[in-house]
N, CA and C atoms as a LAMMPS dump frame, in Angstrom:
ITEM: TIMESTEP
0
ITEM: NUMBER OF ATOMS
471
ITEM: BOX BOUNDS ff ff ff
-5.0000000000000000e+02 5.0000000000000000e+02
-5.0000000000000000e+02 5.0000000000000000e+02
-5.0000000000000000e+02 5.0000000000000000e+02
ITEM: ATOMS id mol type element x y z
1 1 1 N -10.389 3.769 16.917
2 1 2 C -9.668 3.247 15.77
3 1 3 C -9.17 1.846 16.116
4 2 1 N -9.335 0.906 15.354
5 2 2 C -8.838 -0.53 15.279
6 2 3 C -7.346 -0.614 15.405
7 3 1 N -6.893 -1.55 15.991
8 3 2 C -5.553 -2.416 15.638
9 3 3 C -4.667 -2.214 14.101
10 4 1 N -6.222 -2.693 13.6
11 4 2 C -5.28 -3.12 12.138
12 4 3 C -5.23 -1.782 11.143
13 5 1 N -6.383 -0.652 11.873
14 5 2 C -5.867 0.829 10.726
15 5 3 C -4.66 1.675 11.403
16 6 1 N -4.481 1.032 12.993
17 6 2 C -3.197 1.546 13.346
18 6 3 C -2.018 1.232 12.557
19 7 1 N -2.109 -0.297 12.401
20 7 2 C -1.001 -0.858 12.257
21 7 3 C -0.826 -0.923 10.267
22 8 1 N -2.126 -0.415 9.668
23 8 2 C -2.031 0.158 8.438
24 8 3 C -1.213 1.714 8.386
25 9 1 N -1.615 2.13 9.224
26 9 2 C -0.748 4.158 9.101
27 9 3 C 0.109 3.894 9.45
28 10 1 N 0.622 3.083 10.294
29 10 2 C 2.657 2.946 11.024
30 10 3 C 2.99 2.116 9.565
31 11 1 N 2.386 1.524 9.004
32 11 2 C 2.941 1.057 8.086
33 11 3 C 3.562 1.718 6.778
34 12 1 N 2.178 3.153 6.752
35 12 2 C 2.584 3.893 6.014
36 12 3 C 4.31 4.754 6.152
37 13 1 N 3.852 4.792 7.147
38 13 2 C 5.055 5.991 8.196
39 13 3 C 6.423 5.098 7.867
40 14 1 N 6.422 4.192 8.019
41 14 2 C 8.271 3.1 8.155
42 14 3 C 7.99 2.941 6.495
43 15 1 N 7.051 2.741 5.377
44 15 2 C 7.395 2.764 4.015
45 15 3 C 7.696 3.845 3.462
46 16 1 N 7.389 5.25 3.612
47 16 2 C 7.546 6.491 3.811
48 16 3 C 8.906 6.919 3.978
49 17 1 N 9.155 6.095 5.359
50 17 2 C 11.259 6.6 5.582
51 17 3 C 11.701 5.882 4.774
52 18 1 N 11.285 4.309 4.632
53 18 2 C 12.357 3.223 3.653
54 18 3 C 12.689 4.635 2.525
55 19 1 N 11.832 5.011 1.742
56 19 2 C 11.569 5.274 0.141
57 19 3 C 12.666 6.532 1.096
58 20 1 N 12.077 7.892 1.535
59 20 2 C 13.478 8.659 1.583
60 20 3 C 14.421 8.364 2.077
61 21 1 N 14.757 7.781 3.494
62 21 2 C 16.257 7.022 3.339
63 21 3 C 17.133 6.108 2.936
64 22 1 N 16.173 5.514 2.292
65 22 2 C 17.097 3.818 1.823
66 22 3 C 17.151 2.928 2.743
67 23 1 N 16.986 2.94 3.974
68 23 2 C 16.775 2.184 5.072
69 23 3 C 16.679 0.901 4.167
70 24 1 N 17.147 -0.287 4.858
71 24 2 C 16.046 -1.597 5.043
72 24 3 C 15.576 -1.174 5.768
73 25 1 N 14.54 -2.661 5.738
74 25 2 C 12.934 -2.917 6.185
75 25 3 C 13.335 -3.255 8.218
76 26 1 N 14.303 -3.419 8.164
77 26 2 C 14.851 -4.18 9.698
78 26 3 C 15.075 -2.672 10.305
79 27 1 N 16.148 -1.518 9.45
80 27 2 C 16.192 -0.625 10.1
81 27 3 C 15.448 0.269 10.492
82 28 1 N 14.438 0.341 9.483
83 28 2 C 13.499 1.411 9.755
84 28 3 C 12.013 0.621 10.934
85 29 1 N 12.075 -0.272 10.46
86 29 2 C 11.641 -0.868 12.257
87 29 3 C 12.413 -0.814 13.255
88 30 1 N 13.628 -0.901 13.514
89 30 2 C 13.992 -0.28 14.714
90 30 3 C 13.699 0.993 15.024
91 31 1 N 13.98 1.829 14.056
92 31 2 C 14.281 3.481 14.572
93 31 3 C 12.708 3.341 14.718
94 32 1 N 11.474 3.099 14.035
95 32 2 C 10.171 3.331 14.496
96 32 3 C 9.834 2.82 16.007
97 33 1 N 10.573 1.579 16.285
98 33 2 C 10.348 1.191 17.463
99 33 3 C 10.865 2.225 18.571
100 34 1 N 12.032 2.785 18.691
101 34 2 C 12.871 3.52 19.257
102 34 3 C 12.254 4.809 19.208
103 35 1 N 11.415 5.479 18.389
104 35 2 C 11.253 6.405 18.312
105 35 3 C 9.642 6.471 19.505
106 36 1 N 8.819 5.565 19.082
107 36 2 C 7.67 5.39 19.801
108 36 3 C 8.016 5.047 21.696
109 37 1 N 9.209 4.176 21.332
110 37 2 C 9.512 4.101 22.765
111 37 3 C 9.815 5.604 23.571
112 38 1 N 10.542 6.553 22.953
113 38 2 C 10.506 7.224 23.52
114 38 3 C 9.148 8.458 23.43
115 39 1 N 8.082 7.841 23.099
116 39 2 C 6.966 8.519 23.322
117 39 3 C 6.135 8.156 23.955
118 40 1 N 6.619 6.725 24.519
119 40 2 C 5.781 5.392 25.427
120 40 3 C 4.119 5.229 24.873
121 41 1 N 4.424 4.803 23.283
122 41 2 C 3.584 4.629 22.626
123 41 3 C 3.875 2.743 22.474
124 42 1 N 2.982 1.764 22.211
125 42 2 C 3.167 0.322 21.555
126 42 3 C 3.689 0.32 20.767
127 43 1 N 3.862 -1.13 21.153
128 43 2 C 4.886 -1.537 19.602
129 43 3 C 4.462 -2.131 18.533
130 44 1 N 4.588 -2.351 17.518
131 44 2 C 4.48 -2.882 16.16
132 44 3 C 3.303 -3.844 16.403
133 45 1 N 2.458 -4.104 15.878
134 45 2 C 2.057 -5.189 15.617
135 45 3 C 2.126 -5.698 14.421
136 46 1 N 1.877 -7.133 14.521
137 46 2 C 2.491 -7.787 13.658
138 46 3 C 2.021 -7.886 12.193
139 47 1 N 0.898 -7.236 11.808
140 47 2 C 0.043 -6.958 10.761
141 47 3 C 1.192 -6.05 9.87
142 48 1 N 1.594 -4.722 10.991
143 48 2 C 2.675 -4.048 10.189
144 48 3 C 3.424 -4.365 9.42
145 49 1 N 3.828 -5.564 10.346
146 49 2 C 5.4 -6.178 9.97
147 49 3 C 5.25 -7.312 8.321
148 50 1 N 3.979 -7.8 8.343
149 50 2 C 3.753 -9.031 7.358
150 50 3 C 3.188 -8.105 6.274
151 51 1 N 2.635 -6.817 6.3
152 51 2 C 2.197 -6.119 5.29
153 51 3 C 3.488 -5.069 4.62
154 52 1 N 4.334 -4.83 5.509
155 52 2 C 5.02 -3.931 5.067
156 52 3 C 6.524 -5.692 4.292
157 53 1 N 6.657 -6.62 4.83
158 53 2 C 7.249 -7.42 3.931
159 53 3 C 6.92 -8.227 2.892
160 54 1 N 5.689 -7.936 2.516
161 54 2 C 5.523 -8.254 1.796
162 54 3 C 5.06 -7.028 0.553
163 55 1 N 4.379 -6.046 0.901
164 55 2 C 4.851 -4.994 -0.543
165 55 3 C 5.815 -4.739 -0.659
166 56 1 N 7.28 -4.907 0.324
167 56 2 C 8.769 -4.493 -0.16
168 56 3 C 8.815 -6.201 -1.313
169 57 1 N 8.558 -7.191 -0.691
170 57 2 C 8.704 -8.172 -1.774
171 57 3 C 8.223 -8.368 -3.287
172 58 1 N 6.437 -7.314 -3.185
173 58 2 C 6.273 -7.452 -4.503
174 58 3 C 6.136 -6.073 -4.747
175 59 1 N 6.977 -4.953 -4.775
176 59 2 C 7.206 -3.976 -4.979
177 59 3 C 6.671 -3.314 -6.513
178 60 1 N 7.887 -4.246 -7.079
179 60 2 C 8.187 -4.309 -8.877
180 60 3 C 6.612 -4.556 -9.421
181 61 1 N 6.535 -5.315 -8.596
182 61 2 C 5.124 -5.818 -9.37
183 61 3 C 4.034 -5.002 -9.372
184 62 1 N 3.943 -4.282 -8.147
185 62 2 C 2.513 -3.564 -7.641
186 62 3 C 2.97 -2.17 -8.486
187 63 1 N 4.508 -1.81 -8.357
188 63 2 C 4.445 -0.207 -9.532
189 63 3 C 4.175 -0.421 -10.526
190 64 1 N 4.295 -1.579 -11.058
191 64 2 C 3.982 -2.048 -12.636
192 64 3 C 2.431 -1.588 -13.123
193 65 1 N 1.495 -2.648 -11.676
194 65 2 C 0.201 -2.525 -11.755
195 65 3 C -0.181 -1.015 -11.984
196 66 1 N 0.554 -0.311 -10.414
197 66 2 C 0.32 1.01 -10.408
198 66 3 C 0.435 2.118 -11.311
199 67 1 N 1.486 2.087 -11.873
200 67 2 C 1.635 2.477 -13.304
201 67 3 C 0.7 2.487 -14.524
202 68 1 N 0.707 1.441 -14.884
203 68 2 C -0.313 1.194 -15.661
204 68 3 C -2.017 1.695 -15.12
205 69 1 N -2.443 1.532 -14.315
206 69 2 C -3.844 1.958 -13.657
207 69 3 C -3.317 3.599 -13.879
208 70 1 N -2.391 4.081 -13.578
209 70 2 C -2.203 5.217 -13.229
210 70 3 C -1.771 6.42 -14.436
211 71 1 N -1.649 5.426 -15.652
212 71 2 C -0.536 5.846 -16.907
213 71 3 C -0.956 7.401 -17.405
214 72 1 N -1.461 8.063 -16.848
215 72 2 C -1.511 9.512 -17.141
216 72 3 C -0.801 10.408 -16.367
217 73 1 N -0.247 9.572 -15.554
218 73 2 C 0.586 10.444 -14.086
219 73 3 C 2.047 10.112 -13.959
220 74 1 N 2.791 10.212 -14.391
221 74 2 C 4.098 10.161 -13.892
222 74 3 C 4.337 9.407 -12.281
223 75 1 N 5.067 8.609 -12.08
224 75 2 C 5.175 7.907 -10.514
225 75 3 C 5.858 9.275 -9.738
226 76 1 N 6.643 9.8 -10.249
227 76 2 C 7.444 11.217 -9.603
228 76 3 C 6.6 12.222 -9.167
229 77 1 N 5.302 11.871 -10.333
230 77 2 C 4.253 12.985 -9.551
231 77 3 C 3.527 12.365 -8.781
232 78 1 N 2.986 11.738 -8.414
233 78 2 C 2.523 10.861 -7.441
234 78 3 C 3.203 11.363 -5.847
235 79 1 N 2.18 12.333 -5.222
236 79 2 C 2.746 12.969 -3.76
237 79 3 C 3.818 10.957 -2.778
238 80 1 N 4.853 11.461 -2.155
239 80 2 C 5.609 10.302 -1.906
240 80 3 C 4.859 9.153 -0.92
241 81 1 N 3.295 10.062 -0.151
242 81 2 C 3.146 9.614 0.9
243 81 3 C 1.876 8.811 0.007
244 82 1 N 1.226 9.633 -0.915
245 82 2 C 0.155 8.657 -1.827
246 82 3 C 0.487 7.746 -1.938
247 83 1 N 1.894 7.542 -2.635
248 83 2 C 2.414 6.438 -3.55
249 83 3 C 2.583 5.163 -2.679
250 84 1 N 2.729 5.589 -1.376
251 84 2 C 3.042 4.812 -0.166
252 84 3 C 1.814 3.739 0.183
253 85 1 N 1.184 4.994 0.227
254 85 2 C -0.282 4.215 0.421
255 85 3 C -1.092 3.333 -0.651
256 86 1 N -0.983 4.142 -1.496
257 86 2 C -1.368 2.559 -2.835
258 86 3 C -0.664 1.621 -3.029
259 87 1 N 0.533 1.584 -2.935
260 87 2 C 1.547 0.677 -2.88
261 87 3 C 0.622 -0.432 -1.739
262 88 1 N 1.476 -0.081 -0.74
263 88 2 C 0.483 -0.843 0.765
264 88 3 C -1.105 -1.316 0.3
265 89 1 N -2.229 -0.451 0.169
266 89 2 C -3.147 -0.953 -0.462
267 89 3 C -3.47 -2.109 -1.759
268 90 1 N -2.622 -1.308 -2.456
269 90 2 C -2.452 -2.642 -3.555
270 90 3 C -1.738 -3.851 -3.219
271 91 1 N -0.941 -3.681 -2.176
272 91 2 C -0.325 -5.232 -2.132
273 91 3 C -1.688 -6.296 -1.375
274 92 1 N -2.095 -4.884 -0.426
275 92 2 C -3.182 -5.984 0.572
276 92 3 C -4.322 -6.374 -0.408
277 93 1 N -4.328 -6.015 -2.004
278 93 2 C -5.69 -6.161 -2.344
279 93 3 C -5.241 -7.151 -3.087
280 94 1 N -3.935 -7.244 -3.354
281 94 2 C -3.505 -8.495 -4.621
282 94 3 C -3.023 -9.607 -3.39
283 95 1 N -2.079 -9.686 -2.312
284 95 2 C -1.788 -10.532 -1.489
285 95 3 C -2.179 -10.883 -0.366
286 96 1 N -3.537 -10.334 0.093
287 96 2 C -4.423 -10.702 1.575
288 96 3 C -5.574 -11.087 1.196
289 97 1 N -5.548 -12.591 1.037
290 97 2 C -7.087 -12.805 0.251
291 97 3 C -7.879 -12.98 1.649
292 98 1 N -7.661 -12.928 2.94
293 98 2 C -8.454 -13.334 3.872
294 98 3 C -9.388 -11.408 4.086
295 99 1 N -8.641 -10.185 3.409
296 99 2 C -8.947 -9.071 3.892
297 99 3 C -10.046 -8.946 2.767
298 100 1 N -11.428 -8.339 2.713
299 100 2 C -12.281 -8.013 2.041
300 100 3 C -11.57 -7.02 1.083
301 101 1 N -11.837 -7.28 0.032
302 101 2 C -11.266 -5.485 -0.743
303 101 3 C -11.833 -4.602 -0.298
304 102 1 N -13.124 -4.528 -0.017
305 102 2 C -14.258 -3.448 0.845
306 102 3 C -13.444 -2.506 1.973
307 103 1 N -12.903 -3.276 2.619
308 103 2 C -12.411 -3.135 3.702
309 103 3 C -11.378 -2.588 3.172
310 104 1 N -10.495 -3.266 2.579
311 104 2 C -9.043 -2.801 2.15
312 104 3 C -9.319 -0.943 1.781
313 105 1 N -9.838 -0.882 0.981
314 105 2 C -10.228 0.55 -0.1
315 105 3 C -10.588 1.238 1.038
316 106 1 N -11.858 1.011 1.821
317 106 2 C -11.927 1.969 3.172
318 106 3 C -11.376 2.762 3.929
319 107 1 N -10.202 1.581 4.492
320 107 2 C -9.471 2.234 5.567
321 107 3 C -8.228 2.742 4.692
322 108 1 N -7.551 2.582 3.553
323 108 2 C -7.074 3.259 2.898
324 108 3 C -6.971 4.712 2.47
325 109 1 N -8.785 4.687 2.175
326 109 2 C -9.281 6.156 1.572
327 109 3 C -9.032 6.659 2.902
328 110 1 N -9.42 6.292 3.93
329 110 2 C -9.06 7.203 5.585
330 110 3 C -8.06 7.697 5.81
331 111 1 N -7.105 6.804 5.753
332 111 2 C -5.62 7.168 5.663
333 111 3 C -5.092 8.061 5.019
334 112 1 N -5.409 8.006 3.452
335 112 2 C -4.687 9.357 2.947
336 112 3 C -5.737 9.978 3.116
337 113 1 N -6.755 10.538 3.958
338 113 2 C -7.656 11.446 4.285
339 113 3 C -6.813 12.482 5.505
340 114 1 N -6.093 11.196 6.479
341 114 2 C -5.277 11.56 7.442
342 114 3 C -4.187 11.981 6.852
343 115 1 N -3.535 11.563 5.949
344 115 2 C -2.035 12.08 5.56
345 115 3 C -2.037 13.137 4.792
346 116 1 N -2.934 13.006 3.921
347 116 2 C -3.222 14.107 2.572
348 116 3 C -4.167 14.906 2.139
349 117 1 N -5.422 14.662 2.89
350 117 2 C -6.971 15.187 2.926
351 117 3 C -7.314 14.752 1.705
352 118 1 N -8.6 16.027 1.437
353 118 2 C -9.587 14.932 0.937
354 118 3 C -8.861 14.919 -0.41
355 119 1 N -8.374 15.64 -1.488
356 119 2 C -7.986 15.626 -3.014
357 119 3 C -7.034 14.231 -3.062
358 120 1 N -6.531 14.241 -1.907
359 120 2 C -5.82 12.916 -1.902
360 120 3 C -6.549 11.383 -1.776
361 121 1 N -7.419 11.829 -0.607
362 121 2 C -8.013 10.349 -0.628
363 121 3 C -8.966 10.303 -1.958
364 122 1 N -9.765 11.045 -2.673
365 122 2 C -10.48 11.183 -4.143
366 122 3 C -9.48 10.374 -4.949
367 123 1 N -7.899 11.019 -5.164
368 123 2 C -7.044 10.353 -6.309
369 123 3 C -6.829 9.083 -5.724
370 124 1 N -6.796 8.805 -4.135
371 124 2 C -6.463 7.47 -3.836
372 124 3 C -7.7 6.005 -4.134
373 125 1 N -9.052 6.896 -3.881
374 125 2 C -10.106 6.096 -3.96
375 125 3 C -10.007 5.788 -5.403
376 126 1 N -10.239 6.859 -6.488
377 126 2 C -10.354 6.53 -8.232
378 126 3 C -8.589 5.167 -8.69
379 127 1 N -7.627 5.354 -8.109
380 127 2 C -6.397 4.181 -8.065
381 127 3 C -6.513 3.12 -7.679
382 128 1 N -7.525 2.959 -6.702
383 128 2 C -7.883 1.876 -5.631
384 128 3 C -8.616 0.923 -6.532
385 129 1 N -10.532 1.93 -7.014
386 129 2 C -11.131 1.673 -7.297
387 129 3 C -10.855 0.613 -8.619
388 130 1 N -9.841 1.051 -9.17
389 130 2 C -9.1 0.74 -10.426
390 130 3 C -8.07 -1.075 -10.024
391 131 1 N -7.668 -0.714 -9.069
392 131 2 C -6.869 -1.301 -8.879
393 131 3 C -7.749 -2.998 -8.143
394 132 1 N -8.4 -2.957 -7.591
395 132 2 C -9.833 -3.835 -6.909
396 132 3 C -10.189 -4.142 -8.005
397 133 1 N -10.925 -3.767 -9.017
398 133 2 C -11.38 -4.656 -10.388
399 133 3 C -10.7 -5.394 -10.632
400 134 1 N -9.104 -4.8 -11.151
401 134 2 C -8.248 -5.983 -11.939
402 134 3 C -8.056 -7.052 -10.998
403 135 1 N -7.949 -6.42 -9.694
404 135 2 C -7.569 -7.959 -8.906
405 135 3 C -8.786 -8.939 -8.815
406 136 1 N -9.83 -8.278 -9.234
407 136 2 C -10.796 -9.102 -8.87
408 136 3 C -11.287 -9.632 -10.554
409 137 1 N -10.265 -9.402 -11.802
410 137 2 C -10.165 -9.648 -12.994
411 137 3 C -11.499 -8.695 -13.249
412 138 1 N -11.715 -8.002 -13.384
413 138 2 C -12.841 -7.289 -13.777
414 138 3 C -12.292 -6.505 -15.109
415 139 1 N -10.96 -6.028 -14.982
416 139 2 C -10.522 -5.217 -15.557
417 139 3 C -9.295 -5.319 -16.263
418 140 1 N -8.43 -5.167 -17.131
419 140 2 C -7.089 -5.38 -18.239
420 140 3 C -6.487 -4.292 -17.882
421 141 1 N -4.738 -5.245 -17.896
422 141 2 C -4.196 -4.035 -17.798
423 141 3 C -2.292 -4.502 -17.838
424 142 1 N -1.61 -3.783 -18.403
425 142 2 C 0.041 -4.176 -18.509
426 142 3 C -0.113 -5.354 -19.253
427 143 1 N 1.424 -6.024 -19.189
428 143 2 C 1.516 -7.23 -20.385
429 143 3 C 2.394 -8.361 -19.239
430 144 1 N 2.28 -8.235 -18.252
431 144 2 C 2.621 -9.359 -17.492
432 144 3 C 1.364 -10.202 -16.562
433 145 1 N 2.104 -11.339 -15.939
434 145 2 C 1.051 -11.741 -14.939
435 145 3 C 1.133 -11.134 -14.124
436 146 1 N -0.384 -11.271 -12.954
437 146 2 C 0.155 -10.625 -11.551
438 146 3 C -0.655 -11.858 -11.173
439 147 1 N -0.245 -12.014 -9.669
440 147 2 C -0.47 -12.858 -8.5
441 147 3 C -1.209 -11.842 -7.921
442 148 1 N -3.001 -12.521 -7.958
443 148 2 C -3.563 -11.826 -7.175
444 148 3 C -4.581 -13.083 -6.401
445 149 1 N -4.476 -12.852 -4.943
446 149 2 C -4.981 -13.397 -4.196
447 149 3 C -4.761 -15.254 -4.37
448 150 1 N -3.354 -15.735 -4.88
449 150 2 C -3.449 -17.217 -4.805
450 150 3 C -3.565 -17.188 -6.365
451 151 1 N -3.979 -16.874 -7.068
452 151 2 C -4.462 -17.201 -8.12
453 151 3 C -3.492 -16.571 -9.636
454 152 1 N -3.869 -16.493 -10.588
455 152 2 C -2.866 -16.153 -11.459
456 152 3 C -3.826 -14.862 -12.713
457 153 1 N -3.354 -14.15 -12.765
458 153 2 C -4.306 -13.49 -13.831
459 153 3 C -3.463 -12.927 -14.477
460 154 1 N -4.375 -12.647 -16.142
461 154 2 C -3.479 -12.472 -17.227
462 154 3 C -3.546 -10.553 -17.184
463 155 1 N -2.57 -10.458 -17.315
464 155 2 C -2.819 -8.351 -17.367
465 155 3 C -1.922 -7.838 -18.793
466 156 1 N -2.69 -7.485 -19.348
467 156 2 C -2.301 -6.736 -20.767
468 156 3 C -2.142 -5.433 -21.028
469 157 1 N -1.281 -5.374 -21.998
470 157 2 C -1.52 -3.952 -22.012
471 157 3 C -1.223 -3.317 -23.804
């Protein structure tokens, strides 16, 4: 396993505690750090750290997206650790223009393969799949802009 699908699942794991404890983003990197230390596991890399501050930054924006892609599902129903992971996915597919979407959707679908098996990674791939068009304007959707990849696109709804 790579660096960066490590440092995609720890990412999941510290967005995961934020959402049930309320943590900030500072605390729940410590206690992850602290916690691995005492398993004399590595530390963070820094992929974690720039992916997980930046979907806490465009949060609002990506449930909006998510929502809307998703509008037959309630966000409450949405398992907490899914929601985690599209969240994270969708930010890297709207705010990492250097990451392939290919790539992005991949190691994603793996992930909730690892967290949730397969019914999960299926609902995560069909959200994804959804979610990769519009950024790549393929697809309409909500009534605001989103910032995807540098660029500006119109999303309706």
């Amino acid at each position: 396993m790579g660096e960066r699908r490590r440092a995609r699942e720890r990412a999941v794991q510290i967005l995961y505690a934020i959402d049930r404890t309320g943590q900030s983003l500072t605390d729940a990197l410590l206690a992850y750090v602290e916690l691995q230390r005492d398993r004399q596991r590595p530390s963070l890399h820094h992929f974690t750290v720039e992916l997980l501050e930046r979907t806490l930054e465009h949060v609002a924006e990506i449930d909006r997206v998510l929502a809307d892609v998703i509008a037959h599902w309630q966000p409450q129903r949405v398992a907490l650790v899914d929601r985690q992971i599209l969240r994270l996915a969708a930010c890297e597919l709207t705010h990492f223009p250097d990451v392939p979407p290919k790539v992005t959707l991949n190691e994603y679908i793996e992930i909730a393969k690892v967290f949730g098996g397969q019914e999960a990674a299926a609902f995560v791939n069909g959200v994804l799949d959804k979610v990769a068009h519009l950024a790549s304007g393929e697809l309409e959707a909500g009534s605001q802009k989103l910032e995807v990849r540098g660029q500006r696109s119109e999303v309706r709804s």
